[in-house]
N, CA and C atoms of all chains as a GROMACS GRO file, in nm:
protein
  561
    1UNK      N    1  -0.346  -1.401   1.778
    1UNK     CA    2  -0.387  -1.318   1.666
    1UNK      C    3  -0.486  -1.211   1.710
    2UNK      N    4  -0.535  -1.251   1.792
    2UNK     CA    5  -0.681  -1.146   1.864
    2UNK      C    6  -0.620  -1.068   1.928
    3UNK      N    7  -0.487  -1.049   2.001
    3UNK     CA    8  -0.432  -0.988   2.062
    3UNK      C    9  -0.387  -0.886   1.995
    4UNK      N   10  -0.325  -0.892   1.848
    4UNK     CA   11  -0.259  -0.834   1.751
    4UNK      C   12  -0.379  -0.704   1.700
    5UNK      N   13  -0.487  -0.805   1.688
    5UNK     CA   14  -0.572  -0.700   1.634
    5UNK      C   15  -0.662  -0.624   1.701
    6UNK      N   16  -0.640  -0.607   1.847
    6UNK     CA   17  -0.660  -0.549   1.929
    6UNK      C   18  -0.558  -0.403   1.989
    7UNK      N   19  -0.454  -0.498   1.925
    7UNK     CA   20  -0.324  -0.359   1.922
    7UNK      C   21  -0.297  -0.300   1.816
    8UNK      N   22  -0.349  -0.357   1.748
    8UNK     CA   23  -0.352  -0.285   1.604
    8UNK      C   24  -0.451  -0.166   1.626
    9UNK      N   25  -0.602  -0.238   1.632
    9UNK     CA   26  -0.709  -0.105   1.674
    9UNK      C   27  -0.683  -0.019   1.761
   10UNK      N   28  -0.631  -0.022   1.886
   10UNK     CA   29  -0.581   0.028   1.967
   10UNK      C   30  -0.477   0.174   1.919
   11UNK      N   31  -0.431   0.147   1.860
   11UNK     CA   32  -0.278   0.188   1.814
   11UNK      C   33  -0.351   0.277   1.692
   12UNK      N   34  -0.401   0.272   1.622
   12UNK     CA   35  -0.514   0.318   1.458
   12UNK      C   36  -0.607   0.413   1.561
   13UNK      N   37  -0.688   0.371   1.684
   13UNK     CA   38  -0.811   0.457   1.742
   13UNK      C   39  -0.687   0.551   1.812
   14UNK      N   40  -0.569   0.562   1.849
   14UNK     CA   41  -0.544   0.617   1.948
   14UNK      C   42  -0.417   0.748   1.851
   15UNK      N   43  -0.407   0.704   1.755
   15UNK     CA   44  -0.303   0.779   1.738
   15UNK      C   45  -0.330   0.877   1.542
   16UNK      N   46  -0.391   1.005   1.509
   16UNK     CA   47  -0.401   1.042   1.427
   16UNK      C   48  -0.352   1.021   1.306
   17UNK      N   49  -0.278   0.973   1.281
   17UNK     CA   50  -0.159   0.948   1.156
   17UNK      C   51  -0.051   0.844   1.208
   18UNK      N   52  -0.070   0.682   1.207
   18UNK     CA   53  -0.005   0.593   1.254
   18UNK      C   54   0.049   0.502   1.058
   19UNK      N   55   0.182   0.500   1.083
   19UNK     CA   56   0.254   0.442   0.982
   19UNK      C   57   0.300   0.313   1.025
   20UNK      N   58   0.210   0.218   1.001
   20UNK     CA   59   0.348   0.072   0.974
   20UNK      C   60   0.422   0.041   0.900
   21UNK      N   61   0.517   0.007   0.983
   21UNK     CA   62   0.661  -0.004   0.822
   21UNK      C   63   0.751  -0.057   0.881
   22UNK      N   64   0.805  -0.119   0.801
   22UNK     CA   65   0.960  -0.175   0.822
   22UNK      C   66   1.043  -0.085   0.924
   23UNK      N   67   1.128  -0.125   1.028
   23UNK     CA   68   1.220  -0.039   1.055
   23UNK      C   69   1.120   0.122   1.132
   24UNK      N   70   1.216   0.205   1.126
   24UNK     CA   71   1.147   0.337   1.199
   24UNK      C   72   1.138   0.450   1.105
   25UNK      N   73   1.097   0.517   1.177
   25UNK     CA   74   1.100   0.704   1.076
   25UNK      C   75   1.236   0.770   1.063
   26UNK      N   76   1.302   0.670   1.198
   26UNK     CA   77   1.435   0.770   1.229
   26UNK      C   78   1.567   0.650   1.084
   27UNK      N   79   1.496   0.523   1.137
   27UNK     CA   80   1.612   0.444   1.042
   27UNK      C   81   1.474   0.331   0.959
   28UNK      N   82   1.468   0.362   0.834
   28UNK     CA   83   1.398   0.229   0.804
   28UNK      C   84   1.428   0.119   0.720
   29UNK      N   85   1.382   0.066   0.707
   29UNK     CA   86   1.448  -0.067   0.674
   29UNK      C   87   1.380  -0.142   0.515
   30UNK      N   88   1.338  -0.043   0.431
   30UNK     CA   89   1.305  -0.078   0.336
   30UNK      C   90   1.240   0.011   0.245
   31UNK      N   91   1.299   0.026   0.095
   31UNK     CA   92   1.301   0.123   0.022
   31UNK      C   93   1.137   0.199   0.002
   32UNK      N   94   1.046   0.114   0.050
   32UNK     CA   95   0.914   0.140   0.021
   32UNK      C   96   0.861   0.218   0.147
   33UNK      N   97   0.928   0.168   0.263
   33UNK     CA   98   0.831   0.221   0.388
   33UNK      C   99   0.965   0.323   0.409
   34UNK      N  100   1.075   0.370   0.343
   34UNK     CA  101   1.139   0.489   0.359
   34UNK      C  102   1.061   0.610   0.274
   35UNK      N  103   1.050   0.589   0.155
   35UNK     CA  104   0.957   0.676   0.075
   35UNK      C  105   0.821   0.736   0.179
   36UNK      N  106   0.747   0.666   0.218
   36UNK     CA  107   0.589   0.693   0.266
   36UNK      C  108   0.653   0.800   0.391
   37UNK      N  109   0.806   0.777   0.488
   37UNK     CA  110   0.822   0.869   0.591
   37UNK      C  111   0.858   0.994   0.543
   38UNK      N  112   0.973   0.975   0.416
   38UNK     CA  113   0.972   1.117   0.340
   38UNK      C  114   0.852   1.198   0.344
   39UNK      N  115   0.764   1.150   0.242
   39UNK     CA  116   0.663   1.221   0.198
   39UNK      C  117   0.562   1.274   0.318
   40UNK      N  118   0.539   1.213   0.436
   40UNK     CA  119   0.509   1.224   0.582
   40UNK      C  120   0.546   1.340   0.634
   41UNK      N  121   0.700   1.329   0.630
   41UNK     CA  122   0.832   1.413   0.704
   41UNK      C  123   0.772   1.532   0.585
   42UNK      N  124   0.814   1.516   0.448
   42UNK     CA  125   0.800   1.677   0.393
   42UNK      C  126   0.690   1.763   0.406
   43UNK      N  127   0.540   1.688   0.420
   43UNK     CA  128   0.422   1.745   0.459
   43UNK      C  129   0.416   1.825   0.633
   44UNK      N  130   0.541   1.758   0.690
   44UNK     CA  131   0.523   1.812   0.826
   44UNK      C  132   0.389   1.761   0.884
   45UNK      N  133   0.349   1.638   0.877
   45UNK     CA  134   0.218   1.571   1.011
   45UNK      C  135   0.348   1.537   1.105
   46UNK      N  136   0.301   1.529   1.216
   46UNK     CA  137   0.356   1.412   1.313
   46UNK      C  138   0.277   1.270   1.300
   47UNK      N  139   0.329   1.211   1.334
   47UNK     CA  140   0.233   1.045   1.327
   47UNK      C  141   0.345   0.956   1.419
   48UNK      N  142   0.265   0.832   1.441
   48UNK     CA  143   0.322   0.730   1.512
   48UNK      C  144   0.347   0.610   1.413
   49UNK      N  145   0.486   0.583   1.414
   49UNK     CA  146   0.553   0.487   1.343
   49UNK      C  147   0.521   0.358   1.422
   50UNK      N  148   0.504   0.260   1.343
   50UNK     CA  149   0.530   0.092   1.433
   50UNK      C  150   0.597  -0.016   1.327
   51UNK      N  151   0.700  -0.008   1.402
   51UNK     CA  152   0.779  -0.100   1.323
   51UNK      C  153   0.716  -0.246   1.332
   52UNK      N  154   0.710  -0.289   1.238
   52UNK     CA  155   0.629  -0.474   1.188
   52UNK      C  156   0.742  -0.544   1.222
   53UNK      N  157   0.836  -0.488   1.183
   53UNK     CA  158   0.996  -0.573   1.162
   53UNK      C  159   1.035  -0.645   1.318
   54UNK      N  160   0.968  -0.577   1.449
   54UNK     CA  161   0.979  -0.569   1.567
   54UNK      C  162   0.874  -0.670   1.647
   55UNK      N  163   0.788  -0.728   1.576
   55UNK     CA  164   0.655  -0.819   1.604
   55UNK      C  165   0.594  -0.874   1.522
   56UNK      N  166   0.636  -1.007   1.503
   56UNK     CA  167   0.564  -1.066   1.382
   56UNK      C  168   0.398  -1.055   1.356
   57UNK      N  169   0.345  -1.091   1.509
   57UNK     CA  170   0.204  -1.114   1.459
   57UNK      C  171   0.160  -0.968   1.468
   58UNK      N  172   0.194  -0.852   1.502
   58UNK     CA  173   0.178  -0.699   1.418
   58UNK      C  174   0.188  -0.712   1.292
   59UNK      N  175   0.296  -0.792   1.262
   59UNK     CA  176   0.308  -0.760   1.086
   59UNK      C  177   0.247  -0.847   1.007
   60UNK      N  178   0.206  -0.950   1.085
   60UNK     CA  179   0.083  -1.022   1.009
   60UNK      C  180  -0.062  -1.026   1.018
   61UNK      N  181  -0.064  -0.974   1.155
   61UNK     CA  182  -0.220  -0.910   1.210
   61UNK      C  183  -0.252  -0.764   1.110
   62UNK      N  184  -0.159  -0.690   1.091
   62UNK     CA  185  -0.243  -0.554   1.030
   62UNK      C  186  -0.242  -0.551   0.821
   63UNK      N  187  -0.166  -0.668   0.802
   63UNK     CA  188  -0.191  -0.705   0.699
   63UNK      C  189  -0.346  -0.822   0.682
   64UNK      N  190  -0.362  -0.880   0.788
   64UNK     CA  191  -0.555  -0.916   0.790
   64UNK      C  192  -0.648  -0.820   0.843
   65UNK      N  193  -0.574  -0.747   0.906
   65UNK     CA  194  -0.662  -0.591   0.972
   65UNK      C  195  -0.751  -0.522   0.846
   66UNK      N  196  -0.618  -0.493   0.721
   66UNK     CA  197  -0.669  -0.422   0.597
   66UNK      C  198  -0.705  -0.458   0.496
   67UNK      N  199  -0.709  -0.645   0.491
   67UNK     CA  200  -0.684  -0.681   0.407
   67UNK      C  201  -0.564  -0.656   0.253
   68UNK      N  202  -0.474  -0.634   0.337
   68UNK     CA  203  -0.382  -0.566   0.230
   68UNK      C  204  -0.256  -0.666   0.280
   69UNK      N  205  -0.152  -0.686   0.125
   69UNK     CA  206  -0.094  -0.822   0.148
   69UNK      C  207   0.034  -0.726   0.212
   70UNK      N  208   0.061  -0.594   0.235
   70UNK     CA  209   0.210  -0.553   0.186
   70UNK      C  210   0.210  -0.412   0.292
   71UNK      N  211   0.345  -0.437   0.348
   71UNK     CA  212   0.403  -0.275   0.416
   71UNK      C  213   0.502  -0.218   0.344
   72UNK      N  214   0.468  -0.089   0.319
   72UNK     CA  215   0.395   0.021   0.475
   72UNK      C  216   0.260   0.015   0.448
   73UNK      N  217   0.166   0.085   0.536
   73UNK     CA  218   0.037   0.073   0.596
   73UNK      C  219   0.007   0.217   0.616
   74UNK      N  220  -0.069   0.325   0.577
   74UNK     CA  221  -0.078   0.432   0.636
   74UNK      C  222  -0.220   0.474   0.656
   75UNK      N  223  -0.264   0.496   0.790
   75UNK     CA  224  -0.356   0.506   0.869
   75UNK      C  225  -0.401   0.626   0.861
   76UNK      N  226  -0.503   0.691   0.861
   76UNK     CA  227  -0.539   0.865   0.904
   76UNK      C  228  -0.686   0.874   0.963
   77UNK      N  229  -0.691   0.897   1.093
   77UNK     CA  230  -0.782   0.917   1.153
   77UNK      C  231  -0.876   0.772   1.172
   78UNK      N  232  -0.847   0.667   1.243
   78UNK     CA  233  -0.895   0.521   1.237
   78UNK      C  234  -0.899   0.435   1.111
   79UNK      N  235  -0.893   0.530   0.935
   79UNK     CA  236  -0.908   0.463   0.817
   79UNK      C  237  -0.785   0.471   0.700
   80UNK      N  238  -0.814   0.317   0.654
   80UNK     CA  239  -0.648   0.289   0.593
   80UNK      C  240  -0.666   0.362   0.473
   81UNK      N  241  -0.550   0.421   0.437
   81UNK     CA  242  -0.525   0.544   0.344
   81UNK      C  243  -0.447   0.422   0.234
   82UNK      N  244  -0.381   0.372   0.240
   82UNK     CA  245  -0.304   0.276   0.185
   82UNK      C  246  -0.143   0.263   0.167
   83UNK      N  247  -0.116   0.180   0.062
   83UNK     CA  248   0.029   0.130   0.094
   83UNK      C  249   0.144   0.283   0.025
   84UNK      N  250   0.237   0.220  -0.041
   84UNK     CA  251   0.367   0.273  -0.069
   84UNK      C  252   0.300   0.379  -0.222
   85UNK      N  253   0.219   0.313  -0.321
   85UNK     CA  254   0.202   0.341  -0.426
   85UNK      C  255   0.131   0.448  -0.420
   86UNK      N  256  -0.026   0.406  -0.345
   86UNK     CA  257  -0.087   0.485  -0.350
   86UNK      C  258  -0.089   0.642  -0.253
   87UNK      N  259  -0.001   0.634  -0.177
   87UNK     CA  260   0.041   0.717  -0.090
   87UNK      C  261   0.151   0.801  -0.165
   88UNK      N  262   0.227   0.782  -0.257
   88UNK     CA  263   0.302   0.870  -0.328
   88UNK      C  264   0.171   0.896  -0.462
   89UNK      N  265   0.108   0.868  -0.516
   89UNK     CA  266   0.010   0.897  -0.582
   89UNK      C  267  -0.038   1.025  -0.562
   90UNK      N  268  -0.095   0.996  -0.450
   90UNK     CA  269  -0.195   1.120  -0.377
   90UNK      C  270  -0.117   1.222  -0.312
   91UNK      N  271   0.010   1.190  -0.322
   91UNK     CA  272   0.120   1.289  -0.225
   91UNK      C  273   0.096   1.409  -0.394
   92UNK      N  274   0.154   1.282  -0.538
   92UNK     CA  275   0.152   1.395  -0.628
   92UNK      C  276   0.066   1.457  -0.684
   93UNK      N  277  -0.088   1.442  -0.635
   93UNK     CA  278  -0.188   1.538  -0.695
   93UNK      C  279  -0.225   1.627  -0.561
   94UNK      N  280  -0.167   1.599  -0.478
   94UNK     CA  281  -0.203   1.677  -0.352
   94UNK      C  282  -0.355   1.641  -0.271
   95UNK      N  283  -0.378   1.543  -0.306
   95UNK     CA  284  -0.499   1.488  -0.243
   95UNK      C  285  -0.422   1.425  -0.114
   96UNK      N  286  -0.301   1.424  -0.082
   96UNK     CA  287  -0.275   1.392   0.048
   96UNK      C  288  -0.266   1.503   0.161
   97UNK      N  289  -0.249   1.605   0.094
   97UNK     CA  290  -0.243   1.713   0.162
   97UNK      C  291  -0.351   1.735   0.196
   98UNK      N  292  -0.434   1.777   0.137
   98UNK     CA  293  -0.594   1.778   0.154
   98UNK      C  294  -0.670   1.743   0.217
   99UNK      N  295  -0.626   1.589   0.258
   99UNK     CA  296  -0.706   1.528   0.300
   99UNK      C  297  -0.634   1.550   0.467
  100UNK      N  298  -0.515   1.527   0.466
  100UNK     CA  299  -0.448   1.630   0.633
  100UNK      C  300  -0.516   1.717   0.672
  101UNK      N  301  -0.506   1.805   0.581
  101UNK     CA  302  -0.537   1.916   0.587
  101UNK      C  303  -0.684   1.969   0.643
  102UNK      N  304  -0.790   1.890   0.569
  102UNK     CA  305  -0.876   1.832   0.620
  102UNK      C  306  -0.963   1.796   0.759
  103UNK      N  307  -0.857   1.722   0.814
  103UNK     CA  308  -0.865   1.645   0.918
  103UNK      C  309  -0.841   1.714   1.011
  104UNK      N  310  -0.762   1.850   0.954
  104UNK     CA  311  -0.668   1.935   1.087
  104UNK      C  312  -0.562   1.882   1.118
  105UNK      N  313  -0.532   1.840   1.037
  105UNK     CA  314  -0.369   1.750   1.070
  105UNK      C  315  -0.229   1.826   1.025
  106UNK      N  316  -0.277   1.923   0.913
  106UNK     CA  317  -0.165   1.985   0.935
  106UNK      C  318  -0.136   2.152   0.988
  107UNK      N  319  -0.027   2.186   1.064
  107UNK     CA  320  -0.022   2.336   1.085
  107UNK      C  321  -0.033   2.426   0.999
  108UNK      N  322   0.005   2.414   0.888
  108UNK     CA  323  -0.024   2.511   0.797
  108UNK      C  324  -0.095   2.473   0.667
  109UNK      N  325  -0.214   2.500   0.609
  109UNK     CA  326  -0.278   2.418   0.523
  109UNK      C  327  -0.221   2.480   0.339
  110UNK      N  328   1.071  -1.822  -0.469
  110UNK     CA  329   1.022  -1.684  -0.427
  110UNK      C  330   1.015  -1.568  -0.559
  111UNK      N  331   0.971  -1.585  -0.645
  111UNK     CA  332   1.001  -1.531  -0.759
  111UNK      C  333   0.861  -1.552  -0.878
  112UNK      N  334   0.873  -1.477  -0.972
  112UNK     CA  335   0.767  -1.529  -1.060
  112UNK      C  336   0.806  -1.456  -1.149
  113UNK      N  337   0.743  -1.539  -1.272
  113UNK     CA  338   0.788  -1.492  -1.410
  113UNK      C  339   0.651  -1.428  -1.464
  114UNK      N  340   0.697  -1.314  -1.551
  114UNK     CA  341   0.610  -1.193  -1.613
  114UNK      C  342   0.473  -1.294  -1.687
  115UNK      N  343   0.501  -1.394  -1.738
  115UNK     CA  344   0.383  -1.443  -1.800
  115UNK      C  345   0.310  -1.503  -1.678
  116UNK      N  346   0.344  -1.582  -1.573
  116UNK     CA  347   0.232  -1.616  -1.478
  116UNK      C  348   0.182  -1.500  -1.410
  117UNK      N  349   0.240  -1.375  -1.347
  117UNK     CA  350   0.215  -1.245  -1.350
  117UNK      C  351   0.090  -1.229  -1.431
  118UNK      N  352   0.123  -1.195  -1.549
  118UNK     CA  353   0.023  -1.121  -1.680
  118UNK      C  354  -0.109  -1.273  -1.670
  119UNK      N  355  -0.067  -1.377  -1.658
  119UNK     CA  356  -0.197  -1.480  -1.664
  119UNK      C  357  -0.245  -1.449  -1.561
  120UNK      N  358  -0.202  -1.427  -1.446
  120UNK     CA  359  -0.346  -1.396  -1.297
  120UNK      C  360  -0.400  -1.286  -1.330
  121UNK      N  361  -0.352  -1.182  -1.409
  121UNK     CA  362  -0.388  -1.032  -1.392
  121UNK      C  363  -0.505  -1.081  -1.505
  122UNK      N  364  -0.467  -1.127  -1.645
  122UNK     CA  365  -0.594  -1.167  -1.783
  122UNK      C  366  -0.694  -1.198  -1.696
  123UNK      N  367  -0.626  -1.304  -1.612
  123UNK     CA  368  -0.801  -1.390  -1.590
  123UNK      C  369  -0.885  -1.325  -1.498
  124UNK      N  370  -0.822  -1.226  -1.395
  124UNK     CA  371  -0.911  -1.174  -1.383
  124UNK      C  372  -0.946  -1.055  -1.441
  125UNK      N  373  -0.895  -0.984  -1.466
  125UNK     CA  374  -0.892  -0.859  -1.599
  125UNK      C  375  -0.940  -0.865  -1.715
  126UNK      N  376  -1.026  -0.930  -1.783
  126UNK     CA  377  -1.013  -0.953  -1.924
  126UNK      C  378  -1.040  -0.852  -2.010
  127UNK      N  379  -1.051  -0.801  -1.952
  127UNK     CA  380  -1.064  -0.625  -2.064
  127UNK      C  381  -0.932  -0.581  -2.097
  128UNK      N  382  -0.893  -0.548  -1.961
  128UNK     CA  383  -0.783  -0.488  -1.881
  128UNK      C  384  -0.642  -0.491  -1.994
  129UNK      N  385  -0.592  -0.361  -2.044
  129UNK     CA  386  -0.480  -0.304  -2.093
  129UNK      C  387  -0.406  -0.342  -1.954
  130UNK      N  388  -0.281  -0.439  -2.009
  130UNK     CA  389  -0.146  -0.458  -1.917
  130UNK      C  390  -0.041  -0.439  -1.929
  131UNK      N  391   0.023  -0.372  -1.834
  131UNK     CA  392   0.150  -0.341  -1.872
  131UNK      C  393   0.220  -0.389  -1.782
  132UNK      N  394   0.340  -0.461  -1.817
  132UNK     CA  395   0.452  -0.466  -1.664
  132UNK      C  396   0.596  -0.505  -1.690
  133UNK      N  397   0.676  -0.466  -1.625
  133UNK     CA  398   0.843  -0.414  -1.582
  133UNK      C  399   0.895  -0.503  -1.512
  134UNK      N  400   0.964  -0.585  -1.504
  134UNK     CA  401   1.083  -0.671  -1.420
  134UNK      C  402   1.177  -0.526  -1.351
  135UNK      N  403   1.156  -0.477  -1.263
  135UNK     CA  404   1.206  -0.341  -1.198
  135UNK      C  405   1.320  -0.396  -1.188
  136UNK      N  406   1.402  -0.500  -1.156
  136UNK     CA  407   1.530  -0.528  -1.091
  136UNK      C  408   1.542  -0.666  -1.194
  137UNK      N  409   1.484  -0.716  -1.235
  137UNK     CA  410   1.571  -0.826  -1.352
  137UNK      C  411   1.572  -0.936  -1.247
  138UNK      N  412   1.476  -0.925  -1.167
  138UNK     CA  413   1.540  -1.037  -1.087
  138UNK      C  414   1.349  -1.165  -1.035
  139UNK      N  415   1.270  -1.074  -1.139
  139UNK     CA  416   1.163  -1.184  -1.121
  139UNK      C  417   1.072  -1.149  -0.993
  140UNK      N  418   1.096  -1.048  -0.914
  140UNK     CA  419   1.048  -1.016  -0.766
  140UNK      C  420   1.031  -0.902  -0.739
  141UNK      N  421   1.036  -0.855  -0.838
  141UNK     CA  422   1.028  -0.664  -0.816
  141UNK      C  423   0.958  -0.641  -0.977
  142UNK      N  424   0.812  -0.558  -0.919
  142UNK     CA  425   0.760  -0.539  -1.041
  142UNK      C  426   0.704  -0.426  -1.058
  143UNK      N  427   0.709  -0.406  -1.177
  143UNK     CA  428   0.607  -0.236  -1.192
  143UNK      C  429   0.477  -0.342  -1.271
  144UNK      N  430   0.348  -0.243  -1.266
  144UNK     CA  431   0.257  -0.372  -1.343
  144UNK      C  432   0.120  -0.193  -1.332
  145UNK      N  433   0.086  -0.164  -1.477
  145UNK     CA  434  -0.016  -0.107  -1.503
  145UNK      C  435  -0.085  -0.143  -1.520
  146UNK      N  436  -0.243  -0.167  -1.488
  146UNK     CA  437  -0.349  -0.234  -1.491
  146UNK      C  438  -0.459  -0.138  -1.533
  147UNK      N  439  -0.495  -0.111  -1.632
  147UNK     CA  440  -0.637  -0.006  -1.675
  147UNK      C  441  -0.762  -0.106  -1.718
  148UNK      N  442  -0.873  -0.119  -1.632
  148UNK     CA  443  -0.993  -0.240  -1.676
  148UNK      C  444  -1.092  -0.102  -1.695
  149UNK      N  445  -1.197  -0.134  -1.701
  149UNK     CA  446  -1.332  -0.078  -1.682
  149UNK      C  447  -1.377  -0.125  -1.554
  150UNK      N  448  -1.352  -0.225  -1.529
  150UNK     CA  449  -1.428  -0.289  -1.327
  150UNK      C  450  -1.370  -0.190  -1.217
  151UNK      N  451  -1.246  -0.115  -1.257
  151UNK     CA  452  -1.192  -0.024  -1.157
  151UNK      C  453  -1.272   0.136  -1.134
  152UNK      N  454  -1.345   0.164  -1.285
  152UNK     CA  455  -1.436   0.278  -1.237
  152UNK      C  456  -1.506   0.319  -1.147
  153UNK      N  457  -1.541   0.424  -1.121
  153UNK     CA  458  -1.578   0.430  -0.953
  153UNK      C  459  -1.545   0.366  -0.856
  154UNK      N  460  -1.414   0.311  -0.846
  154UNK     CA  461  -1.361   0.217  -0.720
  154UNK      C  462  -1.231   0.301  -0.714
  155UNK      N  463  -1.216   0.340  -0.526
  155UNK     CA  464  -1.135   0.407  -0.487
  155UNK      C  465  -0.988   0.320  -0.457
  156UNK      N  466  -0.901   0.373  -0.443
  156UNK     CA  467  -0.762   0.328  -0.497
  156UNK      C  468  -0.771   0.211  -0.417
  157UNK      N  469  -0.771   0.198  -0.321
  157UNK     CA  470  -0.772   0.095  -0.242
  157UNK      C  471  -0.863  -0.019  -0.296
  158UNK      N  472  -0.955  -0.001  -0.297
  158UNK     CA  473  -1.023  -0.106  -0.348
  158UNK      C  474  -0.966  -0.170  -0.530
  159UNK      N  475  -0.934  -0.057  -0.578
  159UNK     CA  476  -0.857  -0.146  -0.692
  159UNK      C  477  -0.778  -0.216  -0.688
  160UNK      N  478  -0.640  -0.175  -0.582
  160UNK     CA  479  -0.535  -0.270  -0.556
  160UNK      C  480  -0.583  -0.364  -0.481
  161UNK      N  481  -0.687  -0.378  -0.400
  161UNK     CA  482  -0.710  -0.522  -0.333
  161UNK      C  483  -0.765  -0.551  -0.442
  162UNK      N  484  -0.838  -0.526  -0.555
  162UNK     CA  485  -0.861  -0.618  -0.643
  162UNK      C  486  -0.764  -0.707  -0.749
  163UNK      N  487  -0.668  -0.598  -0.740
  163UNK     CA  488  -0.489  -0.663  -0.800
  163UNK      C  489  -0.471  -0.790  -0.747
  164UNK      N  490  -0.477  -0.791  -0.620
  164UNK     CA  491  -0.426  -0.844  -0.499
  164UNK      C  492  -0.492  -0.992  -0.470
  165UNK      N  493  -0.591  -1.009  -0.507
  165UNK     CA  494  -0.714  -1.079  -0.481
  165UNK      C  495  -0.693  -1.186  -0.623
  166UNK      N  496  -0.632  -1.079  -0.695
  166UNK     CA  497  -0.654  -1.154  -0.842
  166UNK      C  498  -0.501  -1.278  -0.818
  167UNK      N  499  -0.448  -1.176  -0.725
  167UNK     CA  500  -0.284  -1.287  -0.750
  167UNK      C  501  -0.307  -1.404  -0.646
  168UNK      N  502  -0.418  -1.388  -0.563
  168UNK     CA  503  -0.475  -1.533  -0.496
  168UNK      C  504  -0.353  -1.588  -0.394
  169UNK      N  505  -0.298  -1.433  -0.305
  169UNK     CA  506  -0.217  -1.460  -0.196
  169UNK      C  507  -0.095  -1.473  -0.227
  170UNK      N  508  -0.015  -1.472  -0.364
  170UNK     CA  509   0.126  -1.470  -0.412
  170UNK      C  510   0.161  -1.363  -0.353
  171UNK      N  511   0.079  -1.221  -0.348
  171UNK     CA  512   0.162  -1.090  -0.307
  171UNK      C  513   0.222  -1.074  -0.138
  172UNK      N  514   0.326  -1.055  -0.098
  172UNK     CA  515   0.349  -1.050   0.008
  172UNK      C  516   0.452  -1.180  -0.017
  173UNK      N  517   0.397  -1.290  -0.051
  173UNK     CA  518   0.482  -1.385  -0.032
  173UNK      C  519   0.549  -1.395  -0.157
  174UNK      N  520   0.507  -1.498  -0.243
  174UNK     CA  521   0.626  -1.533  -0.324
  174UNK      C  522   0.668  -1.405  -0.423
  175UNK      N  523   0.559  -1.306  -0.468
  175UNK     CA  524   0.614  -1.165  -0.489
  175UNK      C  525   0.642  -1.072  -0.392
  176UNK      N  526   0.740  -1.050  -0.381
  176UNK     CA  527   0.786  -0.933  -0.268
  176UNK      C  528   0.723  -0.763  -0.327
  177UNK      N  529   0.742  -0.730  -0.471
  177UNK     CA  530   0.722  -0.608  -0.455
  177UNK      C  531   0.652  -0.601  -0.611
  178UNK      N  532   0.555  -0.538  -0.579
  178UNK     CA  533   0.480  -0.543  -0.737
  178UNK      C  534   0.417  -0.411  -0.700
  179UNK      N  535   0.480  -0.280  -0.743
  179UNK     CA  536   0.394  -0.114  -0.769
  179UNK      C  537   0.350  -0.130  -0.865
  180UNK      N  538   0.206  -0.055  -0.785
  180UNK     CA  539   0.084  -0.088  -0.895
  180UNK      C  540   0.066   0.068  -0.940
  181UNK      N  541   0.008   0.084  -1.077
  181UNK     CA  542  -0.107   0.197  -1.090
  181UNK      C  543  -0.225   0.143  -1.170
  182UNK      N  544  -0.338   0.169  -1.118
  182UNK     CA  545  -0.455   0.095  -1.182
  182UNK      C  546  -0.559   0.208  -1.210
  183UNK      N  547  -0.633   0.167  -1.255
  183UNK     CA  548  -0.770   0.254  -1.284
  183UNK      C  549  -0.852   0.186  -1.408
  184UNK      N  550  -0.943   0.321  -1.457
  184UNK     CA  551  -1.013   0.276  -1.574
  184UNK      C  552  -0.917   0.297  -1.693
  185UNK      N  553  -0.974   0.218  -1.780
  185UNK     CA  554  -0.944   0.219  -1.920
  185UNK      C  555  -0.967   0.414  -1.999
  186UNK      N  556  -0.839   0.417  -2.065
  186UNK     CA  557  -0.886   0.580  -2.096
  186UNK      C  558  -0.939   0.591  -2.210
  187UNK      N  559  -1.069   0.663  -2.201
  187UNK     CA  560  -1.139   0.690  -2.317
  187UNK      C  561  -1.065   0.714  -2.449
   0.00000   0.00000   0.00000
């Protein structure tokens, strides 16, 4: 488990916009962590996908990482942004943009 | 693996007791839920912290024996 959450931090410190989710960006594997890559993909960030579906104790380590029971997982800049809901939430008041935007995360603000 | 809308709505009361509830069987199938939650304890608490308070309230059902419960929470509207 210490290992998990060592690659978890690892993976969160190392990579600007890291998505856990079911499956990939390119194919995913569940109606909730397909939504969060849309909305990802239409904003134009790049980010690093990690499929849970691919390592159990990933997918049970970054659910004690955030205390959060449920994937997808979306990361921005070392801090959890949150799951499926609240990530289309903030997609529709544009506080997701913003907060990219923000960060310098996206090319065109 | 499943749960019915009234044990649902009883974890959410007890810890909610203010809390306007609303919630949806999304798929008819007991495991897929829509669930509106408006308390006053959610004021000034950022999204995250409300849904772990959802979350906290279902005392580890989420993930497991509920697979999918979309939340929207906040305060109660004036």
């Amino acid at each position: 488990m210490s290992d998990a959450q060592d690659t978890i931090r690892n993976t969160i410190e190392g990579n600007d916009v890291v998505l856990f989710m079911k499956g990939t960006a390119d194919q995913p594997m569940c109606g909730f962590s397909n939504q969060v890559v849309r909305i990802l993909d239409h904003l134009g960030v790049s980010y690093a996908d990690v499929n849970v579906l691919a390592d159990q104790d990933i997918r049970e380590g970054v659910k004690a990482f955030s205390n959060w029971p449920t994937i997808p997982q979306l990361y921005v800049k070392g801090e959890f942004v949150g799951g499926c809901d609240i990530v289309r939430e903030m997609f529709q008041t544009g506080e997701l943009k913003t907060l990219l935007a923000e960060k310098g995360l996206l090319e065109t603000a | 693996m499943a749960m019915s809308v009234q044990e649902l709505e009883g974890l959410l009361r007890e810890a909610f007791a203010d809390a306007d509830i609303k919630i949806e069987d999304l798929a008819g199938d007991g495991d897929h839920y829509r669930a509106v939650v408006r308390s006053d304890v959610f004021a000034g608490k950022s999204r995250v912290a409300q849904h772990q308070m959802v979350y906290a309230a279902l005392k580890g059902r989420m993930g497991g024996q509920l697979h999918a419960l979309a939340l929207e929470t906040g305060p109660k509207s004036p």
